[in-house]
TORPA-889614 format. One record per residue (C-alpha): residue number from 0; chain; x, y, z. Coordinates in pm, whole numbers. Each point is the difference from the previous one (the first is absolute). Example, Ala and Ser with C-alpha at 12.3 -4.5 7.8 and 13.67 -1.06 7.14 Angstrom:
! TORPA-889614
{nr: 0	kette: A	u: 1230	v: -450	w: 780}
{nr: 1	kette: A	u: 137	v: 344	w: -66}
***
This chain:
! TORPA-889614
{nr: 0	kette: A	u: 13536	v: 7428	w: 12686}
{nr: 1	kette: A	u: -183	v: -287	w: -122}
{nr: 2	kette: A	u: -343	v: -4	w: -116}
{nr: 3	kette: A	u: -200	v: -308	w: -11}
{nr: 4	kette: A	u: -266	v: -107	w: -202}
{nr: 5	kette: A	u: -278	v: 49	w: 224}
{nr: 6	kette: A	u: 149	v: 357	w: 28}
{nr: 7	kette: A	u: 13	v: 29	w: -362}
{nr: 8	kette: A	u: -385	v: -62	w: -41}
{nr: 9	kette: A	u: -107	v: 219	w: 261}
{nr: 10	kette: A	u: 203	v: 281	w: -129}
{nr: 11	kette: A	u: -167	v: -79	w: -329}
{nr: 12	kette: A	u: -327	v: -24	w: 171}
{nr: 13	kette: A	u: 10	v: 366	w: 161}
{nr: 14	kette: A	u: 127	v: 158	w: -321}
{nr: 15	kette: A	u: -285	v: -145	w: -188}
{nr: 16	kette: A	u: -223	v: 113	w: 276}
{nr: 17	kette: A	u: 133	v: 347	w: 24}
{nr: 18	kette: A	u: -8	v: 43	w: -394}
{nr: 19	kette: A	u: -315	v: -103	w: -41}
{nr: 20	kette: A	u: -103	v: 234	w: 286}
{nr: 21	kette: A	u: 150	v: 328	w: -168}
{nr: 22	kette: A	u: -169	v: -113	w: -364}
{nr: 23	kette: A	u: -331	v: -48	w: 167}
{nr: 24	kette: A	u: 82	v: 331	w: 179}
{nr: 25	kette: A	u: 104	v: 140	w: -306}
{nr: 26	kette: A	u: -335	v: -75	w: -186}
{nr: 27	kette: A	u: -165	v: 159	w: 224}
{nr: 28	kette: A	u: 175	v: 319	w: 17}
{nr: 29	kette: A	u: -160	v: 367	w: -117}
{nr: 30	kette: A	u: 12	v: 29	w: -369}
{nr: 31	kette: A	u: 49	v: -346	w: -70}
{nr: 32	kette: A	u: -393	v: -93	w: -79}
{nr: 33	kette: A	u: -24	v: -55	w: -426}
{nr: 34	kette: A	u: -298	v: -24	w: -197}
{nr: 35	kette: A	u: -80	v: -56	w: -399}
{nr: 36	kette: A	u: -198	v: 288	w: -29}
{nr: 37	kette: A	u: -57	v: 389	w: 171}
{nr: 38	kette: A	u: -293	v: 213	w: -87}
{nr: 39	kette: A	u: -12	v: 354	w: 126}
{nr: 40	kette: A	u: -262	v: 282	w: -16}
{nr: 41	kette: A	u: 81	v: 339	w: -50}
{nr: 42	kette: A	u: -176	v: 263	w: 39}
{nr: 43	kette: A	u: 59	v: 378	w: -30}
{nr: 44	kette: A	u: -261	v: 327	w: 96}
{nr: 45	kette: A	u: -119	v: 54	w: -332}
{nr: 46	kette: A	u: 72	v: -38	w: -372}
{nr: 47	kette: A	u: 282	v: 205	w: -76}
{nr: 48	kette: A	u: 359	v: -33	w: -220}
{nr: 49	kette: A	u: 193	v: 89	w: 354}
{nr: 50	kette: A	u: -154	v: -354	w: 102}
{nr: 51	kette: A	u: 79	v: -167	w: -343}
{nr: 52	kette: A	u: 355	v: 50	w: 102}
{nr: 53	kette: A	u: -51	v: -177	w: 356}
{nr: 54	kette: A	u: -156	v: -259	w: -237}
{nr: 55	kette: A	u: 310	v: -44	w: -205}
{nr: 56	kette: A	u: 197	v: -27	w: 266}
{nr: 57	kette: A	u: -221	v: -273	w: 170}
{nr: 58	kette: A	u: 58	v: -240	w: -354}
{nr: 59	kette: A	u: 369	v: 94	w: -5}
{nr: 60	kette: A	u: 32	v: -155	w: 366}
{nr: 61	kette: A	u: -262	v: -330	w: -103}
{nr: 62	kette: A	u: 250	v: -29	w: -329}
{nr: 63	kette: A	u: 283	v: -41	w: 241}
{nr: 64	kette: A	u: -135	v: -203	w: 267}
{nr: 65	kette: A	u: -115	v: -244	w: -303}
{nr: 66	kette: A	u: 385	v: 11	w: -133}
{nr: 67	kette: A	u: 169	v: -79	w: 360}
{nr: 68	kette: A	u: -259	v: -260	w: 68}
{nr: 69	kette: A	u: -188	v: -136	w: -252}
{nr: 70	kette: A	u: -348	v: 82	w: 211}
{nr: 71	kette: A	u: -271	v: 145	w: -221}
{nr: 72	kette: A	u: -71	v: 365	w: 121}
{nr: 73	kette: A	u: -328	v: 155	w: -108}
{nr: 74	kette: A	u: -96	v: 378	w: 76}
{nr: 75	kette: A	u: -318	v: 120	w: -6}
{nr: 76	kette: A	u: -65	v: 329	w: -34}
{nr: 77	kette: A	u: -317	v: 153	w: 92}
{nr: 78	kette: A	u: -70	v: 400	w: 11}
{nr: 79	kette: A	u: -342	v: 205	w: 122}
{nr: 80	kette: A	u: -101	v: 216	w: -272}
{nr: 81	kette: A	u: -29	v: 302	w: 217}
{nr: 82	kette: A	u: 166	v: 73	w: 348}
{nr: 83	kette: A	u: -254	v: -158	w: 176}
{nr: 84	kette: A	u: 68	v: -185	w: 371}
{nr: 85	kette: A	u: -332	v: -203	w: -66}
{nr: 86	kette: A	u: 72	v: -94	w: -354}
{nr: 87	kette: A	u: 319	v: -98	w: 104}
{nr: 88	kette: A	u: -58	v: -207	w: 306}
{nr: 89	kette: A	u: -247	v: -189	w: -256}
{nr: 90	kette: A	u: 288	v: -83	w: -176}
{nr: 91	kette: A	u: 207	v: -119	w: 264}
{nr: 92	kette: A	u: -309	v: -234	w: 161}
{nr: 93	kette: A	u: 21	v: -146	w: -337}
{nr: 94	kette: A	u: 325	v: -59	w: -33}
{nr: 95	kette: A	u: 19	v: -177	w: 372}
{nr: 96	kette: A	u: -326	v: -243	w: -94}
{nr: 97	kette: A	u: 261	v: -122	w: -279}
{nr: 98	kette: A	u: 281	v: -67	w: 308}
{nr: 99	kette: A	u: 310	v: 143	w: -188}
{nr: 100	kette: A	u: 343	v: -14	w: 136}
{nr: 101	kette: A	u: -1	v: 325	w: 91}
{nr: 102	kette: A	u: -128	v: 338	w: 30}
{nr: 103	kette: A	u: 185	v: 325	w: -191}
{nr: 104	kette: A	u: -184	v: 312	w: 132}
{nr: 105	kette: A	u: 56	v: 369	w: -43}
{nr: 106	kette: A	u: -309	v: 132	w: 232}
{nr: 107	kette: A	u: -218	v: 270	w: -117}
{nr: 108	kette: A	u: -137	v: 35	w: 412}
{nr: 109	kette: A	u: 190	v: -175	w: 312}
{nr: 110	kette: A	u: -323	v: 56	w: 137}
{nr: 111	kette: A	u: -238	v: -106	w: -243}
{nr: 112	kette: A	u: 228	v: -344	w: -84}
{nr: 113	kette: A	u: 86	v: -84	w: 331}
{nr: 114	kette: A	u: -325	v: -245	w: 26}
{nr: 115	kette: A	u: 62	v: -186	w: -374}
{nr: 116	kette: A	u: 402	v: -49	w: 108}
{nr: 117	kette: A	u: -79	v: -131	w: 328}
{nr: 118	kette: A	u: -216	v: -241	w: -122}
{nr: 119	kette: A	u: 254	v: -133	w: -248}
{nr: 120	kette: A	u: 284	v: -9	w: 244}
{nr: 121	kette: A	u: -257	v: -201	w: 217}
{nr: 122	kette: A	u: -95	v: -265	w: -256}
{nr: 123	kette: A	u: 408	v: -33	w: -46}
{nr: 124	kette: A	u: 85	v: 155	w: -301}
{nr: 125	kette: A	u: 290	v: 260	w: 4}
{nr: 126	kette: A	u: 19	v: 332	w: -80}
{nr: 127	kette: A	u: 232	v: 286	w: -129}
{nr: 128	kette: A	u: -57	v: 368	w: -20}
{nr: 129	kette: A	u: 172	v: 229	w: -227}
{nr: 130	kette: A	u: 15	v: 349	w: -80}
{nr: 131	kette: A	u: -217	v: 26	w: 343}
{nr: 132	kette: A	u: 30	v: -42	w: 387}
{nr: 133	kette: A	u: -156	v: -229	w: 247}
{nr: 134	kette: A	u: -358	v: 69	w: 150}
{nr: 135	kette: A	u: -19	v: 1	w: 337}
{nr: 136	kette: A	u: 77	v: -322	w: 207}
{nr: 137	kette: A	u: 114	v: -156	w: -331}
{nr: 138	kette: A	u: 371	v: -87	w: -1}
{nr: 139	kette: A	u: 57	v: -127	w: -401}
{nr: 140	kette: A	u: 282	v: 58	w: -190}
{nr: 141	kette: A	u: 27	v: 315	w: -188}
{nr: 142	kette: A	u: 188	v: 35	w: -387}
{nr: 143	kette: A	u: 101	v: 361	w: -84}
{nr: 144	kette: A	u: 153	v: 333	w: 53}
{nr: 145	kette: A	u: 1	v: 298	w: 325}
{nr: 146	kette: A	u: -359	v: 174	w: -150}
{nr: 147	kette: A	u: 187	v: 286	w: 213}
{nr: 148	kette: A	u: 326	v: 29	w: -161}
{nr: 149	kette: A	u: -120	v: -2	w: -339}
{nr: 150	kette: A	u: -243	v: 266	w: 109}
{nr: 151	kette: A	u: 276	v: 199	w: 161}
{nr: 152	kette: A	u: 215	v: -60	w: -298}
{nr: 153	kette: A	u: -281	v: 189	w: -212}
{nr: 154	kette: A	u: -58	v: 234	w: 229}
{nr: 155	kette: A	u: 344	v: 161	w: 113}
{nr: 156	kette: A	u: 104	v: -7	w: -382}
{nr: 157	kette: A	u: -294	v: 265	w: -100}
{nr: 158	kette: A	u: 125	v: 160	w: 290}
{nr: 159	kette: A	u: 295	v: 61	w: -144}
{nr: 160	kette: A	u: -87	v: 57	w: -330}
{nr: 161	kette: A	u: -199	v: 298	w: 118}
{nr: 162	kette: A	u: 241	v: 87	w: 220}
{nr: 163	kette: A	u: -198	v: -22	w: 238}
{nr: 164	kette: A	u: -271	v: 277	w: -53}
{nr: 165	kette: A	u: -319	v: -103	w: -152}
{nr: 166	kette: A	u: -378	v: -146	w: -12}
{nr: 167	kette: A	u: -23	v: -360	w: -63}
{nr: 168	kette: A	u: -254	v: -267	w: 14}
{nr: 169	kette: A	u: -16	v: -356	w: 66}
{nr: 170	kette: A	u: -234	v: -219	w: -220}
{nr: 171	kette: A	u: -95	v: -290	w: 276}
{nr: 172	kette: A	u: -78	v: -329	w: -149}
{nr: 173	kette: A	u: -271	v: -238	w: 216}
{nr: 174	kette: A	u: -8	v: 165	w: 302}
{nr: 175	kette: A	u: -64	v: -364	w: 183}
{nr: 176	kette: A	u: 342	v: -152	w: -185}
{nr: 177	kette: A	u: 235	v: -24	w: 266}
{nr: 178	kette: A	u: 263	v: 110	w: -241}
{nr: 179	kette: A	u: -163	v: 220	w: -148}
{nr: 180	kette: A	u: -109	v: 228	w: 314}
{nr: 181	kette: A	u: 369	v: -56	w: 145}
{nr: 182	kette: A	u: 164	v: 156	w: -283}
{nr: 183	kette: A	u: -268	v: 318	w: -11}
{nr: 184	kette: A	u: 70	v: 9	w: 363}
{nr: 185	kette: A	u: 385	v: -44	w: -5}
{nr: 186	kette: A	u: 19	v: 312	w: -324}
{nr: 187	kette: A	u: -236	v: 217	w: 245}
{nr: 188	kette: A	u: 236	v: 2	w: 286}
{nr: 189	kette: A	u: 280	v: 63	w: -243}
{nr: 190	kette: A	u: -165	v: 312	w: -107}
{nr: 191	kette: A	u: -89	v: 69	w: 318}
{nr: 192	kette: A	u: 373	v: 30	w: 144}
{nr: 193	kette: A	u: 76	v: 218	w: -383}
{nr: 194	kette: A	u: -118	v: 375	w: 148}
{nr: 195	kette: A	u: -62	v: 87	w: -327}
{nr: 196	kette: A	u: -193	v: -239	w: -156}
{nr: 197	kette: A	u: -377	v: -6	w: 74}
{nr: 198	kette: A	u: -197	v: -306	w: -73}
{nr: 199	kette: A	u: -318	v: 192	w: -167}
{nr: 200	kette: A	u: -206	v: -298	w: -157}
{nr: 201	kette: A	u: -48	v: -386	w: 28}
{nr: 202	kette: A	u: -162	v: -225	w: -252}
{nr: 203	kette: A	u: -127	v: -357	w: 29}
{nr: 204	kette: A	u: 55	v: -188	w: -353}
{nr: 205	kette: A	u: -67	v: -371	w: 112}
{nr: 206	kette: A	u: 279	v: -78	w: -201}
{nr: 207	kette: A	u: -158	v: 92	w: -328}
{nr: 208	kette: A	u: 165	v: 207	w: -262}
{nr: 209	kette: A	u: -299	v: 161	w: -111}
{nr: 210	kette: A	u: -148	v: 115	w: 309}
{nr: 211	kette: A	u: 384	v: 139	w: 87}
{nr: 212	kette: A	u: -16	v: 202	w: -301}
{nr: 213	kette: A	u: -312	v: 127	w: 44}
{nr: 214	kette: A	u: 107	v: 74	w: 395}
{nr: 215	kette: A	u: 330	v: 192	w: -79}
{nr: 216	kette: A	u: -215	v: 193	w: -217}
{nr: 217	kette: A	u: -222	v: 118	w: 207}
{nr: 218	kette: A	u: 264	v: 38	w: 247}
{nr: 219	kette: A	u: 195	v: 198	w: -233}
{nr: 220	kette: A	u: -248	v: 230	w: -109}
{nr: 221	kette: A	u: -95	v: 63	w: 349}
{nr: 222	kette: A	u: 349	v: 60	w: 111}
{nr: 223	kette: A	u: 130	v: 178	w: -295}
{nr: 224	kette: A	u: 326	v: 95	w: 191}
{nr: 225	kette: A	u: 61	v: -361	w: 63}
{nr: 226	kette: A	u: 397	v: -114	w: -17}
{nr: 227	kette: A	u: -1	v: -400	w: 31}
{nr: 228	kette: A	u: -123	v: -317	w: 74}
{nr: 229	kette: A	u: 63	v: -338	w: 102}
{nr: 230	kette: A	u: -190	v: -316	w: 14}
{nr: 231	kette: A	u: -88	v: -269	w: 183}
{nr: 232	kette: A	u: -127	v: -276	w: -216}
{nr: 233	kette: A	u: 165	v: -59	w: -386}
{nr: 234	kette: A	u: -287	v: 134	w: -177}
{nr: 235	kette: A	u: -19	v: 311	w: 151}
{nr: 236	kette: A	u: 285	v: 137	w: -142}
{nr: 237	kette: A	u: -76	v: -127	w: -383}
{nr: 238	kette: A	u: -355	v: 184	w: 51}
{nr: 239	kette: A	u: 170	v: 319	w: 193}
{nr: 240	kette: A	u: 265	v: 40	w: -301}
{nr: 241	kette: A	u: -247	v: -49	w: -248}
{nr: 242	kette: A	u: -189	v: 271	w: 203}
{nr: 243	kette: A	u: 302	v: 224	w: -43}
{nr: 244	kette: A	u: 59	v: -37	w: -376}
{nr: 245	kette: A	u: -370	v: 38	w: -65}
{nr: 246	kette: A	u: 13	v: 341	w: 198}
{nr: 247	kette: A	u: 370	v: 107	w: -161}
{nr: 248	kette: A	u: 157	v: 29	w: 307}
{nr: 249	kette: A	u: 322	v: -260	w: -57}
{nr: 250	kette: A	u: 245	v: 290	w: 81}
{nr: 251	kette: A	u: -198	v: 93	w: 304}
{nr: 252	kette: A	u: -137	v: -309	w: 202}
{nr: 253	kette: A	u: 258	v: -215	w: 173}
{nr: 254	kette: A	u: -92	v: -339	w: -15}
{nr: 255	kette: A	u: 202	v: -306	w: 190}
{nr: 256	kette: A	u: -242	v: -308	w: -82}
{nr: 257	kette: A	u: -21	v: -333	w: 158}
{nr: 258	kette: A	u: 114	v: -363	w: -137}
{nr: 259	kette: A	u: 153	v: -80	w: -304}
{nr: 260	kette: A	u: -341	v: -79	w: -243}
{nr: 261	kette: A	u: 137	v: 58	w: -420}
{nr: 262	kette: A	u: -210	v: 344	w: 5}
{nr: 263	kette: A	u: 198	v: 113	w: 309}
{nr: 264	kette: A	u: 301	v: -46	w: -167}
{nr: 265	kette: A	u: -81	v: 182	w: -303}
{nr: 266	kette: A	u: -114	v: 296	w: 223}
{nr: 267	kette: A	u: 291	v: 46	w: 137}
{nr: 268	kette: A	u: 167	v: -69	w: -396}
{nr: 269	kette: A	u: -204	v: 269	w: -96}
{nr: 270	kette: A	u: 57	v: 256	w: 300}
{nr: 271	kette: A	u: -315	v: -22	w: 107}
{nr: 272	kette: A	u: 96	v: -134	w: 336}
{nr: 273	kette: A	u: 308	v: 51	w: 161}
{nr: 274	kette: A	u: 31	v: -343	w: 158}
{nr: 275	kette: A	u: -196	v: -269	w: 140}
{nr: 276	kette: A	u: 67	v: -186	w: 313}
{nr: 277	kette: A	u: -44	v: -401	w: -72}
{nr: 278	kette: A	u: 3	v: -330	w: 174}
{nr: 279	kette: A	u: -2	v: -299	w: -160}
{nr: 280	kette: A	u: -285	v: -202	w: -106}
{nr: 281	kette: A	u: 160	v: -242	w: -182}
{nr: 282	kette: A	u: 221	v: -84	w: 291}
{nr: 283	kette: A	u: -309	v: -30	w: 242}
{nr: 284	kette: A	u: -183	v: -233	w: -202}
{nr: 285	kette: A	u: 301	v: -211	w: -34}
{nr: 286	kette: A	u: 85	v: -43	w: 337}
{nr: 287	kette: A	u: -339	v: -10	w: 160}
{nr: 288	kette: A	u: -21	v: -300	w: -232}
{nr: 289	kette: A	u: 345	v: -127	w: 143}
{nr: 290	kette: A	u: -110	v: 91	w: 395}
{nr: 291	kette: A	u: -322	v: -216	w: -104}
{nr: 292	kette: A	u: 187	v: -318	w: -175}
{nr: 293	kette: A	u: 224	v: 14	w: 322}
{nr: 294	kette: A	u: -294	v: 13	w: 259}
{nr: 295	kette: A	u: -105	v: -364	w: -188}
{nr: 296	kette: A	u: 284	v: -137	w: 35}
{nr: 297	kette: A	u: 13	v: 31	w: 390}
{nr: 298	kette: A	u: 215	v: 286	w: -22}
{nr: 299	kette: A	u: 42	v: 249	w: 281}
{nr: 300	kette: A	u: -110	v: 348	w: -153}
{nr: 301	kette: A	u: 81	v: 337	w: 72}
{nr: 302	kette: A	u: -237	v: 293	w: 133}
{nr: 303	kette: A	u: 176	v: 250	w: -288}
{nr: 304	kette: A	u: 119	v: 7	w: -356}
{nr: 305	kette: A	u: 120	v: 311	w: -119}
{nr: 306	kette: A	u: 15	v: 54	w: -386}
{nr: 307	kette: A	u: 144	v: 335	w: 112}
{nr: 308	kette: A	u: -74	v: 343	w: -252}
{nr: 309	kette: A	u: 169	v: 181	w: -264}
{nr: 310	kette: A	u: 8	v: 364	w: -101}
{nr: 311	kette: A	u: -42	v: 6	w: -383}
{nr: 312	kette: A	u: 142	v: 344	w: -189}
{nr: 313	kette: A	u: 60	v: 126	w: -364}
{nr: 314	kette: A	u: 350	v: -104	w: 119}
{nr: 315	kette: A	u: -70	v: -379	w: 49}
{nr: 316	kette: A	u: -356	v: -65	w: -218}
{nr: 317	kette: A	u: 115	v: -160	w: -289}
{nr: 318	kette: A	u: 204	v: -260	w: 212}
{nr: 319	kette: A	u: -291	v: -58	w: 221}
{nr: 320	kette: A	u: -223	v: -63	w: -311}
{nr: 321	kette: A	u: 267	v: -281	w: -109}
{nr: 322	kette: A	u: -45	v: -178	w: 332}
***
């Protein structure tokens, strides 16, 4: 076959065309948007080492994004000094007057944030919940583990370790915290289905350590028969096994904590506590950083990320404290 010259050019012509077609296309495909510089706002229910970790995680992911792209990532972290849904929605009006990247949000009340949220996502600037779940009629992206497997993982191992016969309590967290009221109500029907085990107190720590010690004391010494507990917040367990040292009871009171906080660990080191249940804050802040660097790009995000939980033991504590 013989091509001509006039053939030649057109051909030529329409393979310019089309290539310049799929780079345009190309350009302007999800994740593809760049920028010199991200700044992201993150902000936890309250001042606490759990969220310190959550914090670390969120600089590990900034450190990396910098490295891969040469973008300049700044967190900023900013924690209410109490558990408070009005001292915390004060922070996050703040934060959205300054027009930051993005939104990192672990919500103290669906409820009570639902207004502040919906006015950022209507002035355009994104947001990502972790350790939490979506108010209603809110569909944002989510960072963290099944609240109800780690409870159930808690729960079903004190179980077992009384073998099934036994009082036990469950020291509650903020009762508004979706994840913290999941996990209370995920160990209740646990011990609900265990015909031997009868719930016989509940305390509300708002995720102090002091006010869970002095709750699992009074619980203790009005339940002096009491067998267990579990947790649903990470400093419940630090004040419920300081509770149980300070009342000599180690050898008696079953405790399988929550989350993998240093004074966890060395419970469980020191025999104190049996186990803890833990998900993992580092990993959440790290990848709700990620989810939020990929939402500015143009990226197509998911509903979901699971960090997925981990049963820590005498067995596997020393490891786990290397990690």
């Amino acid at each position: 076959m013989k091509i001509t010259k006039a053939g030649m050019v057109l051909a030529l012509s329409v393979l310019t065309s089309v290539t310049l077609a799929t780079t345009a296309q190309a350009a302007d495909s999800p994740g593809t948007k760049t920028a010199d510089s991200y700044r992201f706002v993150v902000v936890p229910k309250v001042v606490h080492p759990w969220f310190d970790k959550v914090n670390n995680g969120a600089q590990q992911a900034a450190a990396a994004i910098e490295a891969q792209t040469g973008a300049e990532v700044e967190i900023q972290y900013s924690a209410p000094q109490s558990a408070s849904v009005s001292e915390q929605n004060q922070i996050i009006e703040r934060a959205i007057a300054t027009r930051p990247d993005g939104l990192i949000v672990d919500l103290l009340d669906p409820n009570g944030n639902r207004s502040v949220l919906r006015d950022a996502k209507s002035q355009g600037i994104p947001i990502t919940l972790f350790d939490s779940s979506n108010p209603d009629g809110m569909h944002l992206t989510t960072v963290g583990s099944d609240f109800c497997e780690q409870a159930n993982m808690a729960a079903n191992r004190l179980v077992e370790l009384l073998d099934g016969e036994g009082q036990v309590a469950i020291m509650m967290g903020v009762p508004t915290a979706p994840n913290h009221a999941e996990r209370a109500r995920c160990a209740q029907e646990v011990f609900d289905t265990a015909e031997g085990i009868e719930v016989v107190a509940t305390g509300v720590d708002n995720d102090d350590i002091s006010t869970a010690q002095q709750q699992a004391s009074a619980i203790m010494q009005a339940n002096p028969e009491l067998d267990g507990w579990v947790a649903s917040d990470a400093a419940g367990p630090i004040g419920i096994g300081q509770a149980i040292k300070e009342a000599g009871k180690t050898d008696k009171v079953k405790l399988v904590g929550l989350d993998d906080l240093s004074q966890m660990l060395e419970l469980i080191k020191e025999g104190v506590a049996d186990s803890s249940s833990a998900s993992r804050p580092n990993m959440q802040g790290y990848w709700a950083v990620m989810n939020m660097w990929q939402d500015s790009t143009g990226a197509v995000t998911p509903n979901h990320i699971d960090t997925g939980n981990v049963m820590i033991t005498p067995d596997n504590v020393d490891s786990y404290n290397k990690q």
